[in-house]
C-alpha positions as a Markdown table, in Angstrom:
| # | Residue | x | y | z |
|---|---|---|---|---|
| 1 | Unk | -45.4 | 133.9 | 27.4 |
| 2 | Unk | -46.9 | 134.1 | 31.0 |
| 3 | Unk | -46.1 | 130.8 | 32.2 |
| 4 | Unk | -47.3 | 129.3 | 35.8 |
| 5 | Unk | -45.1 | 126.6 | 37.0 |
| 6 | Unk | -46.4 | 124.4 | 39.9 |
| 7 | Unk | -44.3 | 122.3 | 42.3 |
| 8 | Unk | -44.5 | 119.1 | 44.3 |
| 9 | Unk | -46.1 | 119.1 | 47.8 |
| 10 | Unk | -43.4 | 118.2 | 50.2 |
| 11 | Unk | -40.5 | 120.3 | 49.8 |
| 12 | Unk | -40.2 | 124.5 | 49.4 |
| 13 | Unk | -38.1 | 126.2 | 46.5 |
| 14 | Unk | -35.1 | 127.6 | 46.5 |
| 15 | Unk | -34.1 | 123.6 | 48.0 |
| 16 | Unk | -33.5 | 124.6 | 51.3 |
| 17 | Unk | -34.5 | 121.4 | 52.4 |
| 18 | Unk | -33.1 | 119.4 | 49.0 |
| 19 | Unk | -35.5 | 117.4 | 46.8 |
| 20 | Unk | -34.4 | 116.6 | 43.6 |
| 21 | Unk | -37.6 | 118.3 | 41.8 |
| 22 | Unk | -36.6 | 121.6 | 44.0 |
| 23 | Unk | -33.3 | 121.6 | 42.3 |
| 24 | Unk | -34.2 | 121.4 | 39.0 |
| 25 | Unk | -37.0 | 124.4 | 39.1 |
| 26 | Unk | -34.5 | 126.3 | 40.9 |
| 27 | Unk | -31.5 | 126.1 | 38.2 |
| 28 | Unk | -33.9 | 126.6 | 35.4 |
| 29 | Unk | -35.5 | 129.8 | 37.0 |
| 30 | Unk | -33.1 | 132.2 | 35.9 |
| 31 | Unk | -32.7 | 130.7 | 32.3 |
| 32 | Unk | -36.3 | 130.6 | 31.3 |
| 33 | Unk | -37.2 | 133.6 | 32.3 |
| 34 | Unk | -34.9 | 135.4 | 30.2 |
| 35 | Unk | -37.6 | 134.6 | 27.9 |
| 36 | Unk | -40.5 | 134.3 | 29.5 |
| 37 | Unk | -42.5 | 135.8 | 32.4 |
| 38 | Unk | -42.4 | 133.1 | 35.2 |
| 39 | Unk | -45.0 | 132.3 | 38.1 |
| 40 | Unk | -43.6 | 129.7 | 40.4 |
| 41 | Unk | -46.2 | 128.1 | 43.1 |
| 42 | Unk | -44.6 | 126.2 | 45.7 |
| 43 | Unk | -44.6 | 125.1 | 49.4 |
| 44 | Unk | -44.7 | 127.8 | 52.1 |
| 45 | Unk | -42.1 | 127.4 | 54.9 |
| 46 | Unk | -41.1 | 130.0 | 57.4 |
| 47 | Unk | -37.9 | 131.0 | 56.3 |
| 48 | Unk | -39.1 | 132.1 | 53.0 |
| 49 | Unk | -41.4 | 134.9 | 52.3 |
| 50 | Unk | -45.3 | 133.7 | 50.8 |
| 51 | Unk | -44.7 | 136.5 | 47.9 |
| 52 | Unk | -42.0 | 137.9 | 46.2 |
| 53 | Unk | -40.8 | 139.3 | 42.8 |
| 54 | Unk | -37.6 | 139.4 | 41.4 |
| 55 | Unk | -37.3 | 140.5 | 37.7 |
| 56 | Unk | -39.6 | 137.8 | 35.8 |
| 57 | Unk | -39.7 | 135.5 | 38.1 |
| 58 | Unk | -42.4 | 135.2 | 41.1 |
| 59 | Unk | -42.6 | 133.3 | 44.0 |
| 60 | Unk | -46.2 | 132.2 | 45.2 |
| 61 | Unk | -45.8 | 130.0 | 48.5 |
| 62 | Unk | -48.9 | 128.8 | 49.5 |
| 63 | Unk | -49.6 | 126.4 | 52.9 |
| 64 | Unk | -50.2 | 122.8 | 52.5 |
| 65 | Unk | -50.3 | 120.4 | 55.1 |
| 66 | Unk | -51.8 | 118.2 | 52.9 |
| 67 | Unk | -51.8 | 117.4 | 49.4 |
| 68 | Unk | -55.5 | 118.7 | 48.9 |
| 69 | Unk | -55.0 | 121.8 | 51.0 |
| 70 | Unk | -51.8 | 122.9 | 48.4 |
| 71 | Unk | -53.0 | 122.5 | 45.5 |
| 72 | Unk | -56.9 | 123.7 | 46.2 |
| 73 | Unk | -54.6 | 126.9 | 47.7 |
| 74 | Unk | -52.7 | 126.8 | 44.5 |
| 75 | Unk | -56.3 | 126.3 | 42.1 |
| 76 | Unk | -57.5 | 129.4 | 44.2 |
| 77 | Unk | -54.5 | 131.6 | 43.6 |
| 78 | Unk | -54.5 | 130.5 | 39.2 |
| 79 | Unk | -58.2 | 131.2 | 39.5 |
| 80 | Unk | -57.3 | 134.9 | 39.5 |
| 81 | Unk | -55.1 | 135.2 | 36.6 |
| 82 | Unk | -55.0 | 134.1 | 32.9 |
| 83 | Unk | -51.4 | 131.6 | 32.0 |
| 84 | Unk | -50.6 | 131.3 | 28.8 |
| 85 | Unk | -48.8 | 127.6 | 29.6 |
| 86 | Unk | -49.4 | 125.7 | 33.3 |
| 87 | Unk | -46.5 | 123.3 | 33.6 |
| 88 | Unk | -47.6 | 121.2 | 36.6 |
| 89 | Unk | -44.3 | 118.9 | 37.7 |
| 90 | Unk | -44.9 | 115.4 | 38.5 |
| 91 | Unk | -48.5 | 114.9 | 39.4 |
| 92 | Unk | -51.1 | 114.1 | 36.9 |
| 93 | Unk | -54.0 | 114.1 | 39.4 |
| 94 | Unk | -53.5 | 118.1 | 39.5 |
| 95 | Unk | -53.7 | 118.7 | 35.7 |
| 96 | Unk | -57.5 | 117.4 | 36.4 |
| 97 | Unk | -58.2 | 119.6 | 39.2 |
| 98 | Unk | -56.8 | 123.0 | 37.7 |
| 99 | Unk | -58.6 | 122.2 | 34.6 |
| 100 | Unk | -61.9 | 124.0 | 35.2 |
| 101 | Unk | -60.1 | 127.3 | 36.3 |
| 102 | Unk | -57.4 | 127.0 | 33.6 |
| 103 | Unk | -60.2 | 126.5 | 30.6 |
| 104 | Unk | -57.9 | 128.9 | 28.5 |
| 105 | Unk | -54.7 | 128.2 | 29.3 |
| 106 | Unk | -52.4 | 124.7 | 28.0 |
| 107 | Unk | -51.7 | 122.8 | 30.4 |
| 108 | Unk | -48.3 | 120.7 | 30.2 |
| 109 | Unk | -46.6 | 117.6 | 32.2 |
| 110 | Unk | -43.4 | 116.9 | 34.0 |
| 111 | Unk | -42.4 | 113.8 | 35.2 |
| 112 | Unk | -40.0 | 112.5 | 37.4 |
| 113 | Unk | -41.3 | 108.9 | 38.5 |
| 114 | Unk | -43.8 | 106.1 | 37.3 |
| 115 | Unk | -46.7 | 108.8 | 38.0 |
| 116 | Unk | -49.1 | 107.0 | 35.4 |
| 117 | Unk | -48.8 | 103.7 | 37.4 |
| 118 | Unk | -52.2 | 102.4 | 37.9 |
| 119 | Unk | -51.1 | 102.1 | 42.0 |
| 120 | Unk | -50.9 | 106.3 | 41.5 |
| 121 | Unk | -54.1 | 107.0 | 39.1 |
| 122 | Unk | -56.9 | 105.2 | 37.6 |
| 123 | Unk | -56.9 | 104.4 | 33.9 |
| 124 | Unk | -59.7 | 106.7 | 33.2 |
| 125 | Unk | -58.5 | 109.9 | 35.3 |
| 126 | Unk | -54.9 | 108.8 | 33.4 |
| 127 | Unk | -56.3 | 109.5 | 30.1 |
| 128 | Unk | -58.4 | 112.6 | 30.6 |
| 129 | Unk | -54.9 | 114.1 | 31.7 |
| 130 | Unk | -53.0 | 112.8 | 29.1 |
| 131 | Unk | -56.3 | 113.9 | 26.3 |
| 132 | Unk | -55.7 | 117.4 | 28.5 |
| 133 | Unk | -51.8 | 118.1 | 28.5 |
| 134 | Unk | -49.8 | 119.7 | 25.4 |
| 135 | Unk | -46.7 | 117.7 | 25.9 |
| 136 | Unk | -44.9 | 115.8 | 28.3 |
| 137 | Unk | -41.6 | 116.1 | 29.6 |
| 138 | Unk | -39.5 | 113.4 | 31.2 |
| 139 | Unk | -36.4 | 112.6 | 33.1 |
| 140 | Unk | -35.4 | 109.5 | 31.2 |
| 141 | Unk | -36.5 | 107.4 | 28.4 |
| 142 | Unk | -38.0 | 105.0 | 31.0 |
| 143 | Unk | -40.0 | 107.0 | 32.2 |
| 144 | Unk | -41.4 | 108.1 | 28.7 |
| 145 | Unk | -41.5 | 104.5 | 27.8 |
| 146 | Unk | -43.3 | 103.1 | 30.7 |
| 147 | Unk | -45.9 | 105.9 | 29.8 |
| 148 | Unk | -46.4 | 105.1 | 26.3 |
| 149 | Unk | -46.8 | 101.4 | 27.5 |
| 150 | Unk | -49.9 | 102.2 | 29.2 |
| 151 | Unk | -51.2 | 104.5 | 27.0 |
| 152 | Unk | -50.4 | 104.8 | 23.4 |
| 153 | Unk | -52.0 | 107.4 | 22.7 |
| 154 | Unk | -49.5 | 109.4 | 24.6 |
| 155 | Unk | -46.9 | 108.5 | 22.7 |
| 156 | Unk | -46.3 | 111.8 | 20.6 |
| 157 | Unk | -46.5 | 114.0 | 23.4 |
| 158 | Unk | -43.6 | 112.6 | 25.5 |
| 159 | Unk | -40.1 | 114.2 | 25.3 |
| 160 | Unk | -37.3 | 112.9 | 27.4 |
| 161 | Unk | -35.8 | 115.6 | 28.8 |
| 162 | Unk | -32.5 | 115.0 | 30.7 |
| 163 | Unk | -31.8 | 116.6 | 33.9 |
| 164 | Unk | -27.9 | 118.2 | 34.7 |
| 165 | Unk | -25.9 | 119.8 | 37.3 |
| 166 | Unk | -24.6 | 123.2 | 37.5 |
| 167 | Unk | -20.8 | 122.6 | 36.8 |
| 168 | Unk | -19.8 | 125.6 | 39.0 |
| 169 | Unk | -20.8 | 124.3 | 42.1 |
| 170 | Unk | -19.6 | 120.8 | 41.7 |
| 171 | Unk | -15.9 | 120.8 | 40.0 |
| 172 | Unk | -13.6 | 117.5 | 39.2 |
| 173 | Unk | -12.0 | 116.5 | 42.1 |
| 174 | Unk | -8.6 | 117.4 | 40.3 |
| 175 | Unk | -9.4 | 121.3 | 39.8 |
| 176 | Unk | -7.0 | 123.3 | 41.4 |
| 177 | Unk | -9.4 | 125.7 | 43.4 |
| 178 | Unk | -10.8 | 122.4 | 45.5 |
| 179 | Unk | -7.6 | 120.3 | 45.7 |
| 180 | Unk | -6.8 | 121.7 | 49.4 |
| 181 | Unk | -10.7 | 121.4 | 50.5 |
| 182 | Unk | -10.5 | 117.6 | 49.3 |
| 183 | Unk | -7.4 | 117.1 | 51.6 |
| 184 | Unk | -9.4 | 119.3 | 54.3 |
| 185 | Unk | -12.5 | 116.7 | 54.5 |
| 186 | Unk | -10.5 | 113.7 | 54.4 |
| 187 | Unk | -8.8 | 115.4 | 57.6 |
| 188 | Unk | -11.5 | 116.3 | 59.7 |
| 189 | Unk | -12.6 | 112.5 | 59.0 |
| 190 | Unk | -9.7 | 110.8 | 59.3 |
| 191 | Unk | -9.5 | 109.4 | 56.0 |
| 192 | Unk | -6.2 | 111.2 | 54.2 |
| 193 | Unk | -4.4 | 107.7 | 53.1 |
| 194 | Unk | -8.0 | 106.1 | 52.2 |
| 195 | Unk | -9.6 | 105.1 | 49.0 |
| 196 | Unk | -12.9 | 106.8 | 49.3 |
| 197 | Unk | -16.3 | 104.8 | 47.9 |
| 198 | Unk | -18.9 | 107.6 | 47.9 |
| 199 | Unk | -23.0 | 106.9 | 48.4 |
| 200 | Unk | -25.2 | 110.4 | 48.1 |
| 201 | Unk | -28.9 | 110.0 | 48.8 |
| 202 | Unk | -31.2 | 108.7 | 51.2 |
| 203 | Unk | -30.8 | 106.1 | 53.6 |
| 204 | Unk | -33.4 | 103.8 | 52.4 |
| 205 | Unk | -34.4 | 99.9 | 51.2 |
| 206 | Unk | -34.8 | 101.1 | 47.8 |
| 207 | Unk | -31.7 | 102.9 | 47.5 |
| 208 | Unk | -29.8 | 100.0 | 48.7 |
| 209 | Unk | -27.6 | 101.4 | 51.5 |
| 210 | Unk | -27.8 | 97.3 | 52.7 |
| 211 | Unk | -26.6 | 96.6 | 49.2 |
| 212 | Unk | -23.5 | 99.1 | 49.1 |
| 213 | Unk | -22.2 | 97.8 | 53.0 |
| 214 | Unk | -22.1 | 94.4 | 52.1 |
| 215 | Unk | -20.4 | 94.9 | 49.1 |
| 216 | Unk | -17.9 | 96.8 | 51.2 |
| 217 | Unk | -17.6 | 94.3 | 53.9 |
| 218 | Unk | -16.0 | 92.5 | 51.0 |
| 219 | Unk | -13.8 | 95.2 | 50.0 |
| 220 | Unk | -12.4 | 96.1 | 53.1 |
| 221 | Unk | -11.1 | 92.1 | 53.6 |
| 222 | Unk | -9.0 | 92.8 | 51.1 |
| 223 | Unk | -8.5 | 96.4 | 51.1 |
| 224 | Unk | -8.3 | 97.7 | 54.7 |
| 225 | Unk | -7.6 | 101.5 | 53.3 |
| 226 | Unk | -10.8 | 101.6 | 51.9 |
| 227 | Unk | -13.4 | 104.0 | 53.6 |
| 228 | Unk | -17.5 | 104.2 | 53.0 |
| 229 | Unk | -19.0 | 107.6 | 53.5 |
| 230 | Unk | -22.6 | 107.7 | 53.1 |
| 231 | Unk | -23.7 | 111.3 | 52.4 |
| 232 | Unk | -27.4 | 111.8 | 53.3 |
| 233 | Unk | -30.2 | 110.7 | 55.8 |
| 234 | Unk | -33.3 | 108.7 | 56.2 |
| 235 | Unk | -35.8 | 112.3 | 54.7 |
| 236 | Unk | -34.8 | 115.5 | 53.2 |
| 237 | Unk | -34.4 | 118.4 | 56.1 |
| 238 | Unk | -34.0 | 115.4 | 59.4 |
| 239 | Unk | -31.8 | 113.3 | 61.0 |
| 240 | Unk | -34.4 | 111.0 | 62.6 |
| 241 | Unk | -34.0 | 107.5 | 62.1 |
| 242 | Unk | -36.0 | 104.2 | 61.6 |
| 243 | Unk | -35.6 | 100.5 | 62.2 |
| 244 | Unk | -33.6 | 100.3 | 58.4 |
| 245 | Unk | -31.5 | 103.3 | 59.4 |
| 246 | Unk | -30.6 | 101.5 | 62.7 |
| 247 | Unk | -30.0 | 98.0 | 61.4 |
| 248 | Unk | -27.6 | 99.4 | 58.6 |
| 249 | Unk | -25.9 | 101.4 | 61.0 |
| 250 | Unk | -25.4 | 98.9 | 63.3 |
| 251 | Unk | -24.4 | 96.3 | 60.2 |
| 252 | Unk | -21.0 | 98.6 | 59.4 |
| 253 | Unk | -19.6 | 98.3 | 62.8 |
| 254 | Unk | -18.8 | 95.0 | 61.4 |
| 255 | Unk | -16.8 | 96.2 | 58.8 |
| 256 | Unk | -12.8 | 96.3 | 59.0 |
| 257 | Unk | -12.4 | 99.8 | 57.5 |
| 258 | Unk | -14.2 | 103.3 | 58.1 |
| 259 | Unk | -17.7 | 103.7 | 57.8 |
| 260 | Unk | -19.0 | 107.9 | 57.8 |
| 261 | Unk | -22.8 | 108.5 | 58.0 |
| 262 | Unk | -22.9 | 112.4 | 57.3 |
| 263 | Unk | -26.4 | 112.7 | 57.9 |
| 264 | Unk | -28.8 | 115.4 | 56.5 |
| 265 | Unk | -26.6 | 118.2 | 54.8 |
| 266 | Unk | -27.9 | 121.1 | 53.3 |
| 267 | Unk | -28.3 | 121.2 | 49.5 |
| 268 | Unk | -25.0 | 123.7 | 49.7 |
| 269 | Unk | -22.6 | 121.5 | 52.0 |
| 270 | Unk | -23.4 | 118.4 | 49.2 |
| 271 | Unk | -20.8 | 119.5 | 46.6 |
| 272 | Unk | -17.8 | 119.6 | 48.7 |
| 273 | Unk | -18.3 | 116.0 | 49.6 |
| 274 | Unk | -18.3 | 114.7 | 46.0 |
| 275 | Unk | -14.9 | 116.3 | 46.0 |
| 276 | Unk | -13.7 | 113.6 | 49.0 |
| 277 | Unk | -14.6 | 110.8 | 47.1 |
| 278 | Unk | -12.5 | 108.4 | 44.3 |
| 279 | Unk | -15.5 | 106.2 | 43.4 |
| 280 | Unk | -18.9 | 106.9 | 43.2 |
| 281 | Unk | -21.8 | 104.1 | 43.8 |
| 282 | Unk | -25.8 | 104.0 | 43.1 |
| 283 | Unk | -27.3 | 101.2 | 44.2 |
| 284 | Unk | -31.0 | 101.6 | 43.7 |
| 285 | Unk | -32.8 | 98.1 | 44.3 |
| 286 | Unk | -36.4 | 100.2 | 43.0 |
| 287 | Unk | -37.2 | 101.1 | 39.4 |
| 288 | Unk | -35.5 | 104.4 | 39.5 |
| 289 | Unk | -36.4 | 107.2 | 37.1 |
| 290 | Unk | -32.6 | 108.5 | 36.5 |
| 291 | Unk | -31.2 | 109.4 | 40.0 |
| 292 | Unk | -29.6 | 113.3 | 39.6 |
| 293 | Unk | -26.5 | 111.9 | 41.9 |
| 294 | Unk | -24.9 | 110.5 | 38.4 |
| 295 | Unk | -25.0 | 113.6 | 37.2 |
| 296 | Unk | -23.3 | 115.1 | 40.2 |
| 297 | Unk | -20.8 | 112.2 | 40.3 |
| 298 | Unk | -19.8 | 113.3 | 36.6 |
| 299 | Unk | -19.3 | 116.8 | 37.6 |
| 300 | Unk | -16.9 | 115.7 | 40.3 |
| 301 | Unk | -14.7 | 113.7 | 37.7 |
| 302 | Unk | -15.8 | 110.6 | 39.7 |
| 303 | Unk | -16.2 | 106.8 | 37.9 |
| 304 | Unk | -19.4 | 105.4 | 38.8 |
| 305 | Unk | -20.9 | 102.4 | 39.7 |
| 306 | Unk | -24.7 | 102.1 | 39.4 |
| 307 | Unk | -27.3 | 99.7 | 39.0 |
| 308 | Unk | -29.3 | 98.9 | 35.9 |
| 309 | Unk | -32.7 | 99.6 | 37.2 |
| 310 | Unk | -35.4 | 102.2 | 35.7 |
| 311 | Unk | -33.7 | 104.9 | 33.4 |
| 312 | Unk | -30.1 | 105.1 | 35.7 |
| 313 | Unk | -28.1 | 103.5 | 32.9 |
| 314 | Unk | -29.3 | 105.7 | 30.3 |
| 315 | Unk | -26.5 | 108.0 | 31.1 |
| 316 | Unk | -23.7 | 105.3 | 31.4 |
| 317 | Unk | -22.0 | 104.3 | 28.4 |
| 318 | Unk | -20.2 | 101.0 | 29.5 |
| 319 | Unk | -16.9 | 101.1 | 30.9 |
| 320 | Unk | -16.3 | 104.9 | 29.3 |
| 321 | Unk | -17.8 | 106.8 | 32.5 |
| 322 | Unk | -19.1 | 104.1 | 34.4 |
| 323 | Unk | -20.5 | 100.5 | 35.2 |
| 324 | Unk | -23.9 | 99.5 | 35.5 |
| 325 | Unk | -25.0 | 96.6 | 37.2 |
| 326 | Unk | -27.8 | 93.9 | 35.8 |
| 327 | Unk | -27.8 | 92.0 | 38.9 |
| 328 | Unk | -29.2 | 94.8 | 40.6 |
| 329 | Unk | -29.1 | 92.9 | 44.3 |
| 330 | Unk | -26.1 | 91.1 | 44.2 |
| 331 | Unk | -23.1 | 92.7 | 46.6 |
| 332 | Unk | -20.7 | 90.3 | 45.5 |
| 333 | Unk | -20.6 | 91.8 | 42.3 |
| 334 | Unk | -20.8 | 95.0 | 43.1 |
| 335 | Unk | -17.9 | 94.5 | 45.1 |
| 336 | Unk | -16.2 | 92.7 | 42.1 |
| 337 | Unk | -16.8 | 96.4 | 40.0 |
| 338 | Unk | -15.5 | 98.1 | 43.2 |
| 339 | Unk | -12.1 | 96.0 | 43.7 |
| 340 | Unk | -11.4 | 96.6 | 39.7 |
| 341 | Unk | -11.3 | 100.2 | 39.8 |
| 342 | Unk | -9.3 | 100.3 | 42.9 |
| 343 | Unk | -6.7 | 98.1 | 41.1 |
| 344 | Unk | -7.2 | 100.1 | 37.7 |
| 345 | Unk | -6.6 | 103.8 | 38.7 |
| 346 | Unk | -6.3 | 104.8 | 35.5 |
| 347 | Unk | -9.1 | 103.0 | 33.9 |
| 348 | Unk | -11.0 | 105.0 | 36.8 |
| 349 | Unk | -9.6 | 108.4 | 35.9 |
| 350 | Unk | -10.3 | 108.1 | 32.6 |
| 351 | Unk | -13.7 | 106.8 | 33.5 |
| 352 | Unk | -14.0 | 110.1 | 35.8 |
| 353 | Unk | -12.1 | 112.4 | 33.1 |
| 354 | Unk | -15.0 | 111.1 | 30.3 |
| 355 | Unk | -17.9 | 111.9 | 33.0 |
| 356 | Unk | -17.1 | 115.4 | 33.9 |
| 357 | Unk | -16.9 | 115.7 | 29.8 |
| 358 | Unk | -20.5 | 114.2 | 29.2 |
| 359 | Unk | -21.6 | 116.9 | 32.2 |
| 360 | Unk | -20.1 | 119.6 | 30.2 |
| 361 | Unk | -21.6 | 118.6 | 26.9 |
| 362 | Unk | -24.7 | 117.1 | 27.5 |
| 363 | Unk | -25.8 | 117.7 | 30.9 |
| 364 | Unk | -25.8 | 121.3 | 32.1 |
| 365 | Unk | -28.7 | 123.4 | 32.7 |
| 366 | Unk | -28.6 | 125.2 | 29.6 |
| 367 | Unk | -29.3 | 122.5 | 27.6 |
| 368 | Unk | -32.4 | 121.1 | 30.0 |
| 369 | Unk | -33.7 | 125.0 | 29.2 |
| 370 | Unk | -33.2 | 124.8 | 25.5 |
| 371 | Unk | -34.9 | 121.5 | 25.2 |
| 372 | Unk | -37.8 | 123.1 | 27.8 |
| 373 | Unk | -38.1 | 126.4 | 25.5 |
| 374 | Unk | -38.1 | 124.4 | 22.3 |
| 375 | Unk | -41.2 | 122.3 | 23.9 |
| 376 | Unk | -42.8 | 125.4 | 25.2 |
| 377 | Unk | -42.4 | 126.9 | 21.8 |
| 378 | Unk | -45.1 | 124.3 | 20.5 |
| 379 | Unk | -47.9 | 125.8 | 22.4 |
């Protein structure tokens, strides 16, 4: 099939700037189109040519400075071709506005947050798209269940479709061949005799960065070898900060043991820093559609600690590869979960040993394609 693909707004692809919907089209570029002819559209940025061609897969990166300038630029460039399949990723709006140049084409979904909310689109624009699209792919059952809430009708066309890691680039802390870059890191950061509690993500209210360093100021009265490295800034591709960013900064001065703010790394320097880490925490405080850090965490053989909010706990089976956490807000428990695995180490290998297992059975990107192929199969 000749299949057009069209990406979010904000962020180019390959990820040179990061963005969790950049990753996934990336990693499943080279799989689908060993079966089918692929048309990506994405954001232009200057360090990436507007066209090119490399077996079946073409890049189209078009300018957008706005949402409505991209994907009128995108509308203009589908005009002048016939898909087979358009799989727009993660805006409904758009499958309305290619509709009248794709008349002959199907047109599918995929989300990756609460896109159908009535805050995002009306009810009435909602169910034209949904009446429109062939099927719908998700990123956790949440997401496919919050859908169907609003509109039944939608139902049979959702498929949760989890997301994975690429197992390669992100090995179990305990491999052999990234045992003396583990040791490196904690060097340069002063942190060889600590107990590393790893956060990866944005620096933001909703991820709970406020959440993690109180639950740490707890910690680190008892255990004073205990270090917090917070891997990630306030947006993808920056280091500026805001008033949050400032006040939690200033907030783990308090703290008895080590607080590390990396700050924006590229997409490629991310890996290495799972491998520092002993436990892994998630403490989104918003209704998260399935954060692709847990994933990542499993790779690197790390327990986690997340919190039960949207579709994160989907991929935690209780105390096997991780904890999740009801009281989503609370630090004092979240320190509770923390202190347990640093008294249990074995409890938390195990719990790290079983994660990197679930990444290697269930969530690599082979798998996402094979569920993908299967869907597009249907049309």
């Amino acid at each position: 099939m000749k299949i057009a693909m069209i990406c979010t707004e904000k962020l180019p692809v390959p990820p040179i700037l990061g963005g969790a919907i950049q990753i996934y089209i990336n990693a499943l570029l080279p799989i689908l189109s060993k079966h089918h002819e692929i048309t990506l559209f994405s954001l232009y940025n200057s360090k990436l040519p507007s066209r090119e061609k490399k077996g079946n897969i073409r890049h189209i990166r078009v300018l957008g400075k706005t949402a409505d300038q991209y994907i009128n630029n995108i509308k203009n460039e589908i005009s002048k071709e016939k898909f087979d399949l358009i799989h727009v990723f993660n805006r409904p709006l758009w499958v309305l506005r290619i509709m009248d140049v794709a008349k002959d084409s199907t047109i599918s979904l995929s989300l990756h947050n609460e896109m159908f909310s009535p805050k995002k689109i009306n009810k009435a624009r909602a169910q034209k798209c949904i009446d429109r699209v062939s099927f719908i792919s998700t990123v956790s059952k949440f997401i496919a269940d919050d859908v169907a809430s609003m509109y039944p009708s939608a139902k049979d066309k959702l498929y949760p479709v989890y997301s994975a890691v690429d197992l390669n680039r992100i090995k179990p802390f305990w491999d052999e061949s990234i045992i003396e870059e583990r040791k490196s890191l904690r060097r340069q950061y002063g942190l060889e005799n600590h107990k590393i509690i790893l956060s990866v993500g944005r620096l933001s209210k909703k991820k709970g960065s406020h959440i993690i360093l109180k639950a740490m100021e707890k910690v680190m009265n008892t255990y004073s070898n205990t270090a917090l490295v917070f891997v990630g800034s306030k947006w993808y591709g920056s280091n500026a900060t805001d008033d949050y960013v400032k006040k939690v900064q200033e907030f783990s001065k308090r703290l008895k043991g080590s607080v590390i703010f990396t700050g924006f790394l590229v997409p490629d320097e991310v890996p290495k820093y799972y491998n520092m880490g002993d436990i892994f925490v998630c403490a989104s405080q918003w209704r998260e559609p399935l954060a692709r850090v847990h994933y990542e965490a499993m790779a690197a053989g790390l327990p986690i600690i997340t919190t039960d909010r949207g579709g994160n706990a989907e991929v935690i089976e209780e105390n096997i590869n991780g904890i999740s956490i009801k009281e989503y807000n609370n630090p004092d428990i979240m320190a509770q979960k923390i202190i347990y695995l640093l008294e249990n180490e074995k409890i938390a290998l195990n719990m790290g040993k079983m994660g990197r297992k679930f990444a290697e059975e269930k969530y690599h990107w082979e798998r996402v394609a094979s569920d993908l192929l299967k869907l597009f199969k249907t049309v």
